[in-house]
N, C-alpha and C positions, 0 to 999 in steps of 0.2 A: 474587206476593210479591216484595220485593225489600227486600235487606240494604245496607246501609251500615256499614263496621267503619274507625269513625273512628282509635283507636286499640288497642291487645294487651286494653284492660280497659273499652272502651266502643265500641255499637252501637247501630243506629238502625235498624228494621225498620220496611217500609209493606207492607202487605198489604190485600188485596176480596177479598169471598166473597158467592158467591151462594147464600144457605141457607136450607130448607126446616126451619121449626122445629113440633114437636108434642110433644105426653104423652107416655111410656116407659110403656108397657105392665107392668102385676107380674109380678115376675121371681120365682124359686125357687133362690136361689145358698144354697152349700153352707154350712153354719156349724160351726163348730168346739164351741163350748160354747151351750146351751139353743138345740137344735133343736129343740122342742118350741112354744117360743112364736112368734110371729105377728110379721114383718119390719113396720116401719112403712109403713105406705100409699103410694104413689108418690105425690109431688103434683102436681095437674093444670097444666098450663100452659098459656100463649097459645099457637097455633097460625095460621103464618100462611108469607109467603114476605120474605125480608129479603135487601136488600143492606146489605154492610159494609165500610167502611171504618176501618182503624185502624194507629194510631203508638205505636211500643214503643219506647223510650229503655232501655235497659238500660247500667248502670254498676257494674263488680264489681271493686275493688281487694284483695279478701279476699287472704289469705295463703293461703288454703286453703279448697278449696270446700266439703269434708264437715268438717272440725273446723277452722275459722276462728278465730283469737287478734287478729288485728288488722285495721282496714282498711276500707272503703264499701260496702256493696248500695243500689244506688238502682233501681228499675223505677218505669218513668214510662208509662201510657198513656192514648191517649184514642183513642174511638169517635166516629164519626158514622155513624149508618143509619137507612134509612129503609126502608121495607116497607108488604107490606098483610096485616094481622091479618084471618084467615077466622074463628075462634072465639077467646072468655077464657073462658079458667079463670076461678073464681071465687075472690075475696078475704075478708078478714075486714072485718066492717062497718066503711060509713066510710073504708076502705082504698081510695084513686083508683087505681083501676087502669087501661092499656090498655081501649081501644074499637073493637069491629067496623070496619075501615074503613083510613084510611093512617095511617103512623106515623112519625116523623120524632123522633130524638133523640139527645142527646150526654151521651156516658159519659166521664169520669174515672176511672183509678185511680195511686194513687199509695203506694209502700210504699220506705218509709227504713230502711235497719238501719245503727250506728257498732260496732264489737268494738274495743275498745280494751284492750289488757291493761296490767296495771297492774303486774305482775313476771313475773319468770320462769313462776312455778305459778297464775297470778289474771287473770282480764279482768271489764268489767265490760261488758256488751255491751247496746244500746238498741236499740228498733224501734217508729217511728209508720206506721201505716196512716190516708189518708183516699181516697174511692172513693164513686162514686155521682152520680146525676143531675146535668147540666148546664145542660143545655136542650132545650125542643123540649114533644114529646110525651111522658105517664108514660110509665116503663120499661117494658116486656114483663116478665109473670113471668123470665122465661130469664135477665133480664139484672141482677133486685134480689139483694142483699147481706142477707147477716144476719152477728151480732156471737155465734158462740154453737158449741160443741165444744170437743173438748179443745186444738184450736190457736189458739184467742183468749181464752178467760176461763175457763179449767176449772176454778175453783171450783164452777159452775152446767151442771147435768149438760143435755146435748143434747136439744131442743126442751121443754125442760121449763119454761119461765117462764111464770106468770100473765098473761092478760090485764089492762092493757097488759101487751105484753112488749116491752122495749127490745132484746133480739136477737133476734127477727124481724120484729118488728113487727106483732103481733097483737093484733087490739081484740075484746074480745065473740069469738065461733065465730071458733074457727080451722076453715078450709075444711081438707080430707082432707089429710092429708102434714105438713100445718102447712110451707107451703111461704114460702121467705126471702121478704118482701114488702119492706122496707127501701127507699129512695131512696137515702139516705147513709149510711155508717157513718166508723167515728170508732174508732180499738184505737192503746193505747202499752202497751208491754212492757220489762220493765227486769228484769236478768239477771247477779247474780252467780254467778261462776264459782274454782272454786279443784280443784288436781290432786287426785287419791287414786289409790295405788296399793294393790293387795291381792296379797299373794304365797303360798303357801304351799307349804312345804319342809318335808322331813326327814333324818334324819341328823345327826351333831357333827361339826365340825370343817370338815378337809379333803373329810371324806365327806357334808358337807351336800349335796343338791341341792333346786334349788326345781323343785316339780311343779306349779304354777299361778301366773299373774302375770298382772292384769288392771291397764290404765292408763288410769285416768277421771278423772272429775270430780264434784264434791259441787257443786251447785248450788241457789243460792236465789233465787225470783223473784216479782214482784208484775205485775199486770195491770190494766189499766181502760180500757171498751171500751161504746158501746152501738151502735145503728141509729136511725135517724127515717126522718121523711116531711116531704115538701116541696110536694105537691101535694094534699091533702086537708085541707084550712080546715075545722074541727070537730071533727078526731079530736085526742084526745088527744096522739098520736104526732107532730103535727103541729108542727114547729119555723117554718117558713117558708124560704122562698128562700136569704134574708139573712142567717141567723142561726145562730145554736150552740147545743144543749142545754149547759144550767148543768152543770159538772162533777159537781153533788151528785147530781143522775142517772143518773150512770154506773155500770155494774157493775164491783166491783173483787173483785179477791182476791189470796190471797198462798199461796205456797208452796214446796216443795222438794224435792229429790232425787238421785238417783246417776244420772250418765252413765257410759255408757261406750261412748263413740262409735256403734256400731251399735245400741244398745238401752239405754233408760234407764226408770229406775224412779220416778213422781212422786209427790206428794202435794199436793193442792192445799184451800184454804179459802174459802168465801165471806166479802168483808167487807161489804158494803155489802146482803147479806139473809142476818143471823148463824143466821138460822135451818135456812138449806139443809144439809146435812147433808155430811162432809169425802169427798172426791172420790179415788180410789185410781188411776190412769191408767199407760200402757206405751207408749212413743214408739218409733220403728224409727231417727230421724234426732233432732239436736238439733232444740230448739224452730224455733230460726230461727237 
């Protein structure tokens, strides 16, 4: 690996890796609330041996790394690898995936965030993500994208969408795990923000004391985000090479809630499938 630190708020990293990729075996980790029910399925993945090459562009003018009011995040990368796939996992029909043999492909990703405050106590803060297949050979499961959790569209509760499903990219049988199959994805994020302070004190006067004071933020925000494919001519999911899914296809939602820096409390709504039911969610870090 080797760094390049062009300037105090921009870097340029190259790094190869010679990696041995396989399934993760089911694990038994500890849980806090409903130990009783059944962890989702690990999903199977392509197994094989990869070299890799990749370029990180990293650009961060934030004012502040953990609570950010103004200023740029830019992460820029791109993959070139090639390998030879010993086993595949298996996909959901129609879904091109990886083939026994050599592999050769390039990966994009790219993720934009602006924080712009608009006064002392308010920002209004944006973020585009695009990422996903370039060329070459289809992706290896290890390396497709999905559009779906509570950090991209949490209106729509994690792996839970109908075949098609535009965040993962499932047609017909989703294989065990319901594992991210996506080529490309596509997420904009947009984020008002304004202070709240909560104090509580007792006592008159002189002899008031405040016994708690927390300083956050009431925020509201909207999302719209999906996944496609690019190498599978017939599936539904299939956009082509060249081309964009119509906006009207995308997942969107809207909602809101209390920050306060280390842990925030949301509320989120689906718009674009009215019928999903309202999403109650707990962040450790803001969104983005």
């Amino acid at each position: 690996m080797a760094a390049l630190r062009a300037t105090e708020n921009a870097d340029l990293t190259l790094s190869y890796g010679d990696e041995r990729w396989s399934s993760r075996l089911a694990r038994n980790p500890a849980t806090v609330f409903n130990g009783e029910r059944s962890w989702r399925d690990n999903p199977l993945l392509d197994a094989g041996r990869f070299h890799r090459v990749e370029a990180r562009l990293r650009i961060d003018t934030r004012n502040d790394v953990f609570n950010p009011w103004a200023g740029w995040y830019v992460l820029a990368e791109y993959e070139r690898s090639t390998g030879l796939i010993t086993e595949v996992a298996p996909t959901s029909p129609e879904v091109g995936g990886a083939v026994t043999g050599q592999s050769h492909y390039q990966r994009g990703f790219l993720d934009v965030r602006r924080y712009n405050r608009l006064g002392p106590n308010a920002a209004l803060n944006l973020r585009g993500v695009l990422g996903g297949w370039l060329g070459g050979t289809p992706l290896p499961l290890e390396q497709r994208l999905s559009i779906d959790g509570p950090g991209t569209v949490p209106g729509f509760d994690f792996r839970s969408g109908e075949p098609p499903d535009v965040g993962t990219c499932s047609s017909g049988t989703a294989p065990p795990g319901r594992p991210a199959q996506c080529e490309r994805v596509a997420l904009a994020q947009l984020e008002y923000r304004n202070a709240l302070r909560l104090s509580l004190s007792n006592g008159q006067g002189g002899a008031r004391r405040t016994r708690f004071r927390a300083d956050g933020a009431w925020v509201f925000f909207a999302d719209a985000g999906r996944g496609w494919l690019v190498n599978s001519p017939g599936n539904a999911l299939d956009i082509g090479r060249q081309s964009l899914p119509a906006l009207s296809s995308y997942r969107t939602d809207i909602g809101g809630g209390v920050d306060f820096d280390f842990i925030g409390l949301y509320v989120a709504k689906a718009l674009s499938a009215p019928k999903e039911p309202m999403n109650v969610f707990v962040r450790l870090r803001h969104r983005f």
